[in-house]
C-alpha positions as CSV (number, residue, x, y, z in Angstrom):
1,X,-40.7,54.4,20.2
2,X,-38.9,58.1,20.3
3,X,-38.3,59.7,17.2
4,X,-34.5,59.8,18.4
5,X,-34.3,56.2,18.0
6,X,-33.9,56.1,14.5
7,X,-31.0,58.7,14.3
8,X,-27.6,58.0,12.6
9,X,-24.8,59.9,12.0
10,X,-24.1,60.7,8.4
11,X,-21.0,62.9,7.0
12,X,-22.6,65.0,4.0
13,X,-20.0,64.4,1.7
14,X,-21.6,61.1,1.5
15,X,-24.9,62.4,0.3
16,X,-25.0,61.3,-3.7
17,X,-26.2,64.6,-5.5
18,X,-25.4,62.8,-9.0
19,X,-26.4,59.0,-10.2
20,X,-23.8,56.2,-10.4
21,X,-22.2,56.2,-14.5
22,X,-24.1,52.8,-14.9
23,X,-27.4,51.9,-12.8
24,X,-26.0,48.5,-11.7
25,X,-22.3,50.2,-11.2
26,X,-24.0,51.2,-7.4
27,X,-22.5,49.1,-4.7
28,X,-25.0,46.4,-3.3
29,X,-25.1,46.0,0.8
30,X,-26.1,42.9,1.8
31,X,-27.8,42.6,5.3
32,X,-28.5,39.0,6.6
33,X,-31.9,40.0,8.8
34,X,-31.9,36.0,10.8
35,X,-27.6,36.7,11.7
36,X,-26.7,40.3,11.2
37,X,-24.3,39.2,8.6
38,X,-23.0,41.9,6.6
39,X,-21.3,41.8,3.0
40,X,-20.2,43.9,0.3
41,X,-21.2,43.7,-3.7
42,X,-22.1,45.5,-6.4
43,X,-25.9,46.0,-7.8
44,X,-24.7,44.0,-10.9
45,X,-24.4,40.9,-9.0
46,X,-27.8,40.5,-7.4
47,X,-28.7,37.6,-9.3
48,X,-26.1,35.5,-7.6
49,X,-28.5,36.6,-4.5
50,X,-31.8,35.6,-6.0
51,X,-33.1,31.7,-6.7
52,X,-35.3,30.5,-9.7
53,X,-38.8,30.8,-8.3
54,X,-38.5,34.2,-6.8
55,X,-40.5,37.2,-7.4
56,X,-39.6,40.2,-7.7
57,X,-42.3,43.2,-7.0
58,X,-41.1,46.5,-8.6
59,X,-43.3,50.2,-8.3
60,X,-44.2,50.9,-12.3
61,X,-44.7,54.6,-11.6
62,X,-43.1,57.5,-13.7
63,X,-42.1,60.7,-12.1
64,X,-43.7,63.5,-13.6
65,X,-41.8,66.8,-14.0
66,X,-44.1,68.2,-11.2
67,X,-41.7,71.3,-10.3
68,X,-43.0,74.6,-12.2
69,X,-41.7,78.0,-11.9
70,X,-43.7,81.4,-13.0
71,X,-44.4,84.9,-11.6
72,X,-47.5,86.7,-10.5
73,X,-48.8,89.4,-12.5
74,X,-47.7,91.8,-10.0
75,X,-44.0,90.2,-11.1
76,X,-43.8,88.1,-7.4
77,X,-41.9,85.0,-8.3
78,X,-44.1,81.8,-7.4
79,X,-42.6,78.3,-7.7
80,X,-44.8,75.3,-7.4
81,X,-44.4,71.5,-6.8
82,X,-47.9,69.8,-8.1
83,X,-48.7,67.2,-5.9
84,X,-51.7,65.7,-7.8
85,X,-53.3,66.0,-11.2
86,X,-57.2,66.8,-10.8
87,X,-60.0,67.0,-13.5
88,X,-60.6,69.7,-15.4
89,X,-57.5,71.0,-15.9
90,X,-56.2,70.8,-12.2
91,X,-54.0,70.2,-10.0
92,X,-53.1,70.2,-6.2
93,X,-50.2,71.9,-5.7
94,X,-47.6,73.1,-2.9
95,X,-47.1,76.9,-4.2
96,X,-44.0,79.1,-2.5
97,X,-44.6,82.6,-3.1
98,X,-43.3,85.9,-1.2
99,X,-46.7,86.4,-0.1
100,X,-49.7,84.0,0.5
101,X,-51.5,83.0,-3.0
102,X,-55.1,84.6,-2.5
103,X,-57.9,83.4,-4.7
104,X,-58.2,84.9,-8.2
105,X,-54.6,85.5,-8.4
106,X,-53.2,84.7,-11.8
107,X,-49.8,82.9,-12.7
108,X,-48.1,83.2,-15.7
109,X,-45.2,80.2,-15.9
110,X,-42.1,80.5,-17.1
111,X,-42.1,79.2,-21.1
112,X,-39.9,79.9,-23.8
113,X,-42.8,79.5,-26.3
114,X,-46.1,78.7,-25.5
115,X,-47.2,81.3,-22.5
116,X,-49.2,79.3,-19.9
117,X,-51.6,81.2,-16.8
118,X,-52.8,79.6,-14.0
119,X,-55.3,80.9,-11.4
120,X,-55.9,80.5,-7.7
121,X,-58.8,78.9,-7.2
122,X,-61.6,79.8,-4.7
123,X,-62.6,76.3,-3.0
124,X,-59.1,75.7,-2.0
125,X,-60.4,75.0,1.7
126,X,-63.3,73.0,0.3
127,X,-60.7,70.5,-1.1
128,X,-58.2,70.3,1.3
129,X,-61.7,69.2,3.7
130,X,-62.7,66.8,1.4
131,X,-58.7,65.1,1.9
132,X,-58.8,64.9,5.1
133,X,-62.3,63.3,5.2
134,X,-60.4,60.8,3.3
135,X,-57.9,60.5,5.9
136,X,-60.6,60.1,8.4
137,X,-61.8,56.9,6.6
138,X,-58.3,55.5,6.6
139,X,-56.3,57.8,4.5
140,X,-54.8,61.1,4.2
141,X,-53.5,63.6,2.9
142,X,-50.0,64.3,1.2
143,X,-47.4,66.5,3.4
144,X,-48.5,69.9,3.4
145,X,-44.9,71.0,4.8
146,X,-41.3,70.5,3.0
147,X,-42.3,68.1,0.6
148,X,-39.8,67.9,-1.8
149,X,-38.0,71.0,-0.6
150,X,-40.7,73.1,-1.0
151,X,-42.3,74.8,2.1
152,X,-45.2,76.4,1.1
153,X,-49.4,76.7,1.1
154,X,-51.3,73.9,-0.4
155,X,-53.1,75.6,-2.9
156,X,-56.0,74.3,-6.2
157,X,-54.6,75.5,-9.7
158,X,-56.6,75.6,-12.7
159,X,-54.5,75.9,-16.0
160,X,-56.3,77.7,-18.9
161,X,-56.2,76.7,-22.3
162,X,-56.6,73.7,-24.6
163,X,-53.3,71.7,-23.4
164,X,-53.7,69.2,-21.0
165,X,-52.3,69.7,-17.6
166,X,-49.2,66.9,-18.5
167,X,-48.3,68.0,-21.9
168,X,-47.6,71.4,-20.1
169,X,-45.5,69.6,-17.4
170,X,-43.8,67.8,-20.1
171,X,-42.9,70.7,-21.7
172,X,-42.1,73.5,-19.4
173,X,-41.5,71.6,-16.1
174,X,-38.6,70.2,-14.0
175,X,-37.5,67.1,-12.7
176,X,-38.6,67.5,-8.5
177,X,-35.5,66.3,-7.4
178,X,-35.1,65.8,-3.3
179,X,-34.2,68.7,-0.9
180,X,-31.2,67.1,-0.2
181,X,-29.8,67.0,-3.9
182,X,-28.8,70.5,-3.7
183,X,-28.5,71.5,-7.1
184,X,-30.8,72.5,-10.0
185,X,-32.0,69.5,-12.2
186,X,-30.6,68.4,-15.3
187,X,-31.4,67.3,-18.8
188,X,-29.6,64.1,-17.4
189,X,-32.1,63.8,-15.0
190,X,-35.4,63.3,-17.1
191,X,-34.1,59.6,-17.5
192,X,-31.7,59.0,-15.1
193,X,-34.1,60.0,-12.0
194,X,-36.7,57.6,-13.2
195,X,-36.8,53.5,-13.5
196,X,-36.5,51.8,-17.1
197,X,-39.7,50.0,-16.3
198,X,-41.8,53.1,-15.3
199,X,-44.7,53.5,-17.1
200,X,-47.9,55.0,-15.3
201,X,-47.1,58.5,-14.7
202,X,-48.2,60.1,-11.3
203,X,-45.1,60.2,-9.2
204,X,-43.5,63.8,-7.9
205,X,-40.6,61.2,-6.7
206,X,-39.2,58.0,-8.4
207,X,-39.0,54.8,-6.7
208,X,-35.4,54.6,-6.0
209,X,-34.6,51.2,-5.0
210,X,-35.6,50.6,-8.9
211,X,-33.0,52.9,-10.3
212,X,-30.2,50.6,-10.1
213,X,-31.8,48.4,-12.5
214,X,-31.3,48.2,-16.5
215,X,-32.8,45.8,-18.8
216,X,-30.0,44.1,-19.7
217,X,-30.1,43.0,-15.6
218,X,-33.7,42.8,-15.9
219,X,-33.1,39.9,-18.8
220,X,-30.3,38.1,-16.9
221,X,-33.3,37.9,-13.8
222,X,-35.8,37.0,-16.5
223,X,-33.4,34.2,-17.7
224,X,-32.1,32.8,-14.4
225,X,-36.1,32.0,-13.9
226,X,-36.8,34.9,-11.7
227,X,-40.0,36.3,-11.7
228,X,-41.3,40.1,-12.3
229,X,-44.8,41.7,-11.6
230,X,-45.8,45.2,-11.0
231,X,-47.7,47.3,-8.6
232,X,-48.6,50.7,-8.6
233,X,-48.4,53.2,-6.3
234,X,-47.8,57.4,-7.0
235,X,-45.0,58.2,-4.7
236,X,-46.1,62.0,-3.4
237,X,-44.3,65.0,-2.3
238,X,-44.9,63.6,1.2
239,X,-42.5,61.4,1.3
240,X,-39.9,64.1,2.0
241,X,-42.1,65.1,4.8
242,X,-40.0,65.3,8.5
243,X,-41.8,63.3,11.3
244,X,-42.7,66.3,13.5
245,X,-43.5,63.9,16.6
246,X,-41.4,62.9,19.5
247,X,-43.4,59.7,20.0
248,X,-43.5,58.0,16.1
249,X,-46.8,56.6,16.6
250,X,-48.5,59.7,16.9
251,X,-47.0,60.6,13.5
252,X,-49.8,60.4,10.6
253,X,-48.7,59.7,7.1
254,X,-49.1,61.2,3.6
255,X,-51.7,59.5,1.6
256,X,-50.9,58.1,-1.7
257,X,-52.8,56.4,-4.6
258,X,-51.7,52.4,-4.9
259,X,-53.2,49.9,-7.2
260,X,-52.3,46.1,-6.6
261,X,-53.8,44.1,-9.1
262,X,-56.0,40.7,-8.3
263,X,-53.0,39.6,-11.3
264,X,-50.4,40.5,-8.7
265,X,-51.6,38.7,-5.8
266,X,-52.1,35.6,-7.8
267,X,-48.6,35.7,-8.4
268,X,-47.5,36.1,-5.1
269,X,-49.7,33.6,-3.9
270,X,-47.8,31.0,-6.9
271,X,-44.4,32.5,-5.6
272,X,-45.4,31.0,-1.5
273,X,-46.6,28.1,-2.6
274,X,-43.3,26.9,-4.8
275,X,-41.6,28.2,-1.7
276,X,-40.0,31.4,-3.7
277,X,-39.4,34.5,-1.8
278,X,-41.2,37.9,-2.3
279,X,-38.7,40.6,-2.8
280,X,-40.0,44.0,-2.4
281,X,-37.9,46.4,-4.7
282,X,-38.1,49.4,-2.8
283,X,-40.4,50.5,0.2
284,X,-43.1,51.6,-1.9
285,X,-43.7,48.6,-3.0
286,X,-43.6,47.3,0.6
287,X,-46.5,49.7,1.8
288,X,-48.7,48.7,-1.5
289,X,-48.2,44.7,-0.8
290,X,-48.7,45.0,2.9
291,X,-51.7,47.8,2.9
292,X,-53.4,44.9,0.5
293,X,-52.9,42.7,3.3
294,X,-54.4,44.6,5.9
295,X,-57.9,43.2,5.9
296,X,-56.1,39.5,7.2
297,X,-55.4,38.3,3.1
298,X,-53.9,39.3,0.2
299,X,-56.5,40.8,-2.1
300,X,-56.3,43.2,-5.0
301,X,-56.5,46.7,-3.9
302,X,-57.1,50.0,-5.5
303,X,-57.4,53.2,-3.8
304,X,-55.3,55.2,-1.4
305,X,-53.1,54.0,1.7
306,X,-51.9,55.5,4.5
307,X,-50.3,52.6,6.1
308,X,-47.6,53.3,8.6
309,X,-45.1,50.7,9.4
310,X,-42.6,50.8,12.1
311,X,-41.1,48.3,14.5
312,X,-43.6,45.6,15.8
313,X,-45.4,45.9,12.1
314,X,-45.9,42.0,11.3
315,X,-45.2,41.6,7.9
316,X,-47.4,39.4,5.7
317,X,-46.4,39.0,2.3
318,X,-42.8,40.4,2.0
319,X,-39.5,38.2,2.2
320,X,-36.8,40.5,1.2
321,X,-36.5,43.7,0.5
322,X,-34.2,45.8,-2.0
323,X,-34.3,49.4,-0.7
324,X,-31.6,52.6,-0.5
325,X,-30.6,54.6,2.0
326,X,-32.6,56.6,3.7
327,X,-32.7,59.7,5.9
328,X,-32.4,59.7,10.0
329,X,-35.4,60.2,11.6
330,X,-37.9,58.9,8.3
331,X,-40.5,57.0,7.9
332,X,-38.4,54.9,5.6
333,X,-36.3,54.4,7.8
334,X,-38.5,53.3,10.2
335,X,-39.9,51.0,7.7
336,X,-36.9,49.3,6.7
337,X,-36.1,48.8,11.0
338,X,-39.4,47.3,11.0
339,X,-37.8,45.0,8.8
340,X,-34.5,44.1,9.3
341,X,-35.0,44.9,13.2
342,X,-34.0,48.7,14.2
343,X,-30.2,47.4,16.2
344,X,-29.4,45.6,12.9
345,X,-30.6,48.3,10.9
346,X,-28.7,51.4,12.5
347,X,-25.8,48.7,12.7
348,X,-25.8,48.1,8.5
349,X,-26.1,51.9,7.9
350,X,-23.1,52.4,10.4
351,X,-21.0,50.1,8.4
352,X,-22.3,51.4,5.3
353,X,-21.1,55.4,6.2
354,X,-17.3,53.6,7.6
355,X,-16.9,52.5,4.0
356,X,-18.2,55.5,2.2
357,X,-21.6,54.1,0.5
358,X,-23.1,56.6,-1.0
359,X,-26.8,58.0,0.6
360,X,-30.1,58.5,-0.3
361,X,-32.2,59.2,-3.9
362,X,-28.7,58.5,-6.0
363,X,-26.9,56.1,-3.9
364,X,-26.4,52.6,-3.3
365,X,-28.6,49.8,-2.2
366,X,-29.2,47.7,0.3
367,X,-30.6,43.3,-0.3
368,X,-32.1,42.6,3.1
369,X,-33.4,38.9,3.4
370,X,-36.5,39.1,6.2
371,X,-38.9,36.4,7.2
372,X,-42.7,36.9,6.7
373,X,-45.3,36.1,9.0
């Protein structure tokens, strides 16, 4: 399939750069995958779409503030996006700088108290190898190109001093909102760009099909004998990444680290056999199910994934799928067409843009019911 194929027109004014007033204010899509039925609700009302003995899958992640901003000692301003936290004090990091970042060269962030310096280190090359040896065994490496807005090198960053790496992102660092949210982040944003439920920190972006849910809706679920579990899986700063590739399946992903527990497949394997559906809350949580089903079975999984789906991906554990909406041309996108089908997918976003839905990180959801195989 072309990469054109998965192209929609979108007016920009219909790009959400701020969140809803209440999480489960957002408007609700519904998208019958068997008819092409469309309807119109509100998030607040998805239990009238959900049936005692359902399970719902949600991404526990917590988005780190992984954007840092700081100068070189020759006063060159350098900002930084970490991608992953490494041992030692570590991280790997997309760095945007006037000039390249050579080895050696020493960063001194932007703090109010506390100063903090970070240096370039010298086996840069040596790590970037050892990710895409990964990828060569069946994963790969995050986007090294306009992930989360940030063009720049990929670059190894040891911090000096006693704190820990997170304590200093905690204190000094900002919220990595998406390229497309063009504005700088917020105080507002340190809980409103993050899920109620999230808990294991990791993620440079938040789950967003899980940021239209509060607990009070979580309870009413709970109550109406809908079932919850958790996966895991670190959304990277590849996710922003554009599919460079005029043919999608010569597109390779962004690796990123997923943990489904042996806990979590039990569950789902309760949820088919009561004849519940598996909902997906988000596509995140899609990928981590359906990479632990790659091997033929369900099986607890831990580890990184690379898994690409597209149209003609058979699905093997996912029923319905809650999910926003995303950008033309991305591998969400594609994901979600691989769904729903791509003609009932373009079709749902089409009606979605005639009566103003609001896109992407911010904005409103879609419910799509799908059939596993």
């Amino acid at each position: 399939m072309r990469l054109e194929d998965f192209s929609y027109h979108l007016p920009p004014e219909l790009i959400a750069s701020e969140p809803c007033g209440q999480r489960t204010q957002s408007r609700l899509l519904c998208l019958d995958r068997h008819t092409g039925a469309i309807g119109h609700r509100h998030f607040h009302q998805l239990a009238l779409l959900l049936q005692p003995g359902d399970l719902l899958v949600f991404n526990d992640t917590r988005v780190i503030p992984a954007r840092l901003y700081g100068r070189k000692q020759s006063g060159g301003k350098v900002e930084i996006l970490v991608e992953r936290i490494l041992p030692g004090n570590e991280v790997l990091a997309l760095a945007r700088s006037s000039k390249p970042l050579r080895t050696g060269v020493v960063i001194e962030l932007d703090t109010p108290n506390a100063p903090v310096t970070l240096t370039v280190q010298k086996d840069v090359k040596d790590r970037i190898r050892e990710i895409e040896t990964r990828r060569e065994r069946g994963s790969g490496p995050p986007g090294q190109e306009d992930a989360g807005g940030l063009r720049g090198d990929l670059v190894r960053l040891r911090f000096h001093g006693p704190e820990p790496v997170m304590n200093v992102l905690e204190r000094v660092g900002h919220m990595p909102l998406p390229p497309y949210i063009d504005r700088p982040d917020n105080a507002d944003d340190r809980d409103r760009y993050q899920t109620v439920y999230g808990t294991r920190k990791g993620a440079v972006a938040a789950p967003t099909a899980g940021l239209h849910f509060d607990h009070a809706l979580l309870e009413e679920l709970t109550a109406r004998g809908v079932e919850q579990c958790f996966i895991t899986l670190h959304v990277g700063a590849g996710t922003f990444q554009p599919v460079r590739v005029t043919n999608i399946q010569e597109h390779r992903m962004h690796s990123e680290v997923v943990r489904v527990s042996a806990e979590v497949c039990q569950r789902i394997r309760g949820c088919k056999k009561r004849r519940g559906r598996v909902i997906a809350v988000g596509t995140t949580t899609v990928r981590s199910l359906e990479a632990a089903a790659l091997g033929g079975g369900l099986n607890a999984f831990e580890g990184e994934t690379d898994i690409f789906i597209y149209p003609g991906f058979r699905f093997k554990v996912v029923d319905a799928l809650i999910t926003n909406f995303h950008l033309p041309e991305s591998t969400l996108l594609m994901l979600v067409s691989a769904f729903a089908g791509r003609e009932l997918t373009l079709n749902a976003y089409d009606c979605a843009v005639a009566h103003g839905y609001r896109f992407f990180s911010y904005g409103d959801a879609m419910f799509i019911e799908g059939l596993s195989g």
